[in-house]
C-alpha positions in Angstrom: 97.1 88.2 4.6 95.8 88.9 8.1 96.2 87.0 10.7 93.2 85.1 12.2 92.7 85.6 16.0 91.6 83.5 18.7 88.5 84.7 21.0 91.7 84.3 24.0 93.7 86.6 22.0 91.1 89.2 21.7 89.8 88.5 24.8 93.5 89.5 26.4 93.6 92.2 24.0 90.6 94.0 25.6 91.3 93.4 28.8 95.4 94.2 28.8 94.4 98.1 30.1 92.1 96.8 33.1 93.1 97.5 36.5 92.1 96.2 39.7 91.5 98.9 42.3 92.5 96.4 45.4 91.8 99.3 48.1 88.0 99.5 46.8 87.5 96.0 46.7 88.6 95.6 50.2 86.7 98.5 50.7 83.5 96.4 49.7 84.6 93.3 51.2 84.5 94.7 54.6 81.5 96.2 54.0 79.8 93.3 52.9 81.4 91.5 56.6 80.0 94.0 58.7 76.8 94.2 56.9 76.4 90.2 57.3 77.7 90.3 60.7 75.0 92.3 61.5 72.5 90.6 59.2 72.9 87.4 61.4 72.6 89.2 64.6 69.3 90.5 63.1 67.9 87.5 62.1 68.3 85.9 65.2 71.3 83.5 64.8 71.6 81.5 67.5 75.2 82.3 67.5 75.2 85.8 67.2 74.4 87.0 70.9 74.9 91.0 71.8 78.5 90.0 74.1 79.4 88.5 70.7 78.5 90.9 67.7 80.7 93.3 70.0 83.9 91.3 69.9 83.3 90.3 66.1 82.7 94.6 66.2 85.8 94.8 68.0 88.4 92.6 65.3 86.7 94.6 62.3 85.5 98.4 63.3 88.8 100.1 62.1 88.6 98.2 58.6 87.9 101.0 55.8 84.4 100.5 55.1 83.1 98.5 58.7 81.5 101.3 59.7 79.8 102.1 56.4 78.3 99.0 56.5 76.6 98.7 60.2 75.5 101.9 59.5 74.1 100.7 56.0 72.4 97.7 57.8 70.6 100.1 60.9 69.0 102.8 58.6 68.0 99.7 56.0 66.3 97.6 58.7 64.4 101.0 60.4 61.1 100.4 58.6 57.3 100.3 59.6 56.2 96.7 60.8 53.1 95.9 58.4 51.8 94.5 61.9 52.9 94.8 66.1 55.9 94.2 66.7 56.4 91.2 69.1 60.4 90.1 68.7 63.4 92.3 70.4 64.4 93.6 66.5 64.2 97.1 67.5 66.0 96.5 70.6 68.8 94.6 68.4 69.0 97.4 65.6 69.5 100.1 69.1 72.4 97.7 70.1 74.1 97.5 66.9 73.7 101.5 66.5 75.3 101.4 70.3 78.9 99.5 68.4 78.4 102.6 65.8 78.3 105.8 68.8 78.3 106.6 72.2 76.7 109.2 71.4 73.5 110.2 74.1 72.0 112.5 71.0 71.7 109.6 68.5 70.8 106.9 71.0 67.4 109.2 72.3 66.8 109.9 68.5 66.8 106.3 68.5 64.3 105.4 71.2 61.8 108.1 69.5 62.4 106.0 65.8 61.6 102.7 67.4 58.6 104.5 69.2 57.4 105.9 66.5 57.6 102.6 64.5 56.0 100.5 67.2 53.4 103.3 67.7 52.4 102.7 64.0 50.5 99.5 63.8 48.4 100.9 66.6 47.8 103.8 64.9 46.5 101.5 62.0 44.4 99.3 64.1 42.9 102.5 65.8 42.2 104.0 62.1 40.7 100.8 61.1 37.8 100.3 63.9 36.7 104.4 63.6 36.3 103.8 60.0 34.3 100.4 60.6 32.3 102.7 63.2 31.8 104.7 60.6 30.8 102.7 58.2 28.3 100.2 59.8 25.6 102.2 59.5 25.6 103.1 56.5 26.4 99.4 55.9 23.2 98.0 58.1 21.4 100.6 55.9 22.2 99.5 52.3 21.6 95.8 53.7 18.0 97.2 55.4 17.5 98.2 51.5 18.9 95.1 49.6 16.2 93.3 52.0 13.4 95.6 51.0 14.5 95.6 47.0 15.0 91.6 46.6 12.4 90.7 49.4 15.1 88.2 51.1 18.4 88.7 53.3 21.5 89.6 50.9 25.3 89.6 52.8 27.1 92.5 53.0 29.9 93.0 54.9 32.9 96.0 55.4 35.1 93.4 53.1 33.4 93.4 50.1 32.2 96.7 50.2 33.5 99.1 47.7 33.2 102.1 49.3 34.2 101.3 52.6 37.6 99.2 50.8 38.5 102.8 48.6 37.9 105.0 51.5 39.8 102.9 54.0 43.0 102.1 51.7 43.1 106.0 51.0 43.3 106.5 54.8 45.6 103.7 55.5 48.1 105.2 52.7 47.7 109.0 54.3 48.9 106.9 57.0 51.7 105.4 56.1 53.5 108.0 53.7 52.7 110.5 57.1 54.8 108.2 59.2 57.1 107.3 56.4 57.6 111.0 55.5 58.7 111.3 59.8 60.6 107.9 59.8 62.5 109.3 56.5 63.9 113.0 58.2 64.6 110.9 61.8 67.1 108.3 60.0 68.6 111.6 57.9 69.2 113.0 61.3 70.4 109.8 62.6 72.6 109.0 59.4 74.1 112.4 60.2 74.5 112.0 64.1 76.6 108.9 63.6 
C-alpha cells in the first residue's frame, strides 16, 4: 500500500530544490531604502531636510542597488503637474539628482525638465482662455437663437456645451501627449547622463 502524505511533507517536497539568491535580495532591499529615503524627502517629512537626505546618501550610496533606486525615484516623480506648481518638489527631485552626479550636463538638462514641466500648466491655462475666446461667440449666438426659438432666456454656458467640451479636451490632449512625448526623450537623456 502507499503511503499517505501530509500537506508538510509535500509541501517540503516541492520546495527542497528552492534557493535563495541572498545577493538579489539585498539587491532589492537597498533599493527599496534608497527609494523610501527619497520618498520621504519628497513628501516633505519633517525630518528629512536636504543636510540630511545627504548623510543618509552618504551611509548607503555604495550599497549594490542605492543608486538604482534614487535614480528610479527622480525619473518616476518627473511628471506634468495637472495644475501650477506652488511647493519646492522640483527643486527637491534637482537635489536628490545632485547625491546621484556632479555632472554640469545632467544638472542643466535638469533645469530645462523642471521648466518645461512648470511651463506646462501655463501653457494649459493659455490654451484654455483662446479657446473660450473662441468660442463665446458662437456661444452668445446659439443663446441669441435659443431666445428667438423658445421666446424666453435659455442658459448656456462653455461647460455644458458639447462642442466647445470635445473640441477643447482634443486640444488639451494634443497638449499633453506634445509635452509628454518632450518630457519622455529629456528623462531618456537624463537616465543615460547619470
Amino acid at each position: 500500500m502507499s503511503k499517505i502524505k501530509s500537506a508538510w511533507e509535500i509541501a517540503l517536497e516541492k520546495t527542497e530544490n528552492i534557493s535563495i539568491d541572498k545577493e538579489k535580495l539585498q539587491r532589492q532591499e537597498n533599493v527599496r531604502r534608497a527609494m523610501a529615503l527619497a520618498g520621504g524627502y519628497l513628501n516633505y517629512d519633517e525630518e528629512m531636510t536636504a543636510e540630511k537626505i545627504s548623510q543618509d546618501w552618504q551611509a548607503i550610496k555604495d550599497l549594490d542597488g542605492a543608486r538604482e533606486g534614487l535614480k528610479k525615484t527622480v525619473l518616476q516623480n518627473l511628471t506634468l503637474p495637472n495644475e501650477k506648481v506652488l511647493g519646492d518638489r522640483y527643486e527637491r527631485l534637482t537635489t536628490l539628482l545632485g547625491l546621484l552626479t556632479d555632472s554640469s550636463a545632467a544638472m542643466s538638462l535638469m533645469g530645462q525638465i523642471v521648466g518645461l514641466c512648470k511651463q506646462y500648466p501655463d501653457h494649459q491655462k493659455q490654451l484654455m482662455d483662446q479657446l473660450k475666446a473662441h468660442f463665446e461667440p458662437m456661444l452668445q449666438e446659439k443663446a441669441a437663437k435659443l431666445r428667438a426659438q423658445y421666446g424666453q432666456d435659455v442658459p448656456v454656458s462653455l461647460e455644458n456645451d458639447q462642442e466647445f467640451l470635445k473640441v477643447a479636451q482634443q486640444q488639451l490632449d494634443a497638449l499633453a501627449k506634445q509635452y509628454n512625448q518632450s518630457l519622455d526623450e529629456a528623462k531618456s537623456r537624463l537616465e543615460e547622463m547619470i
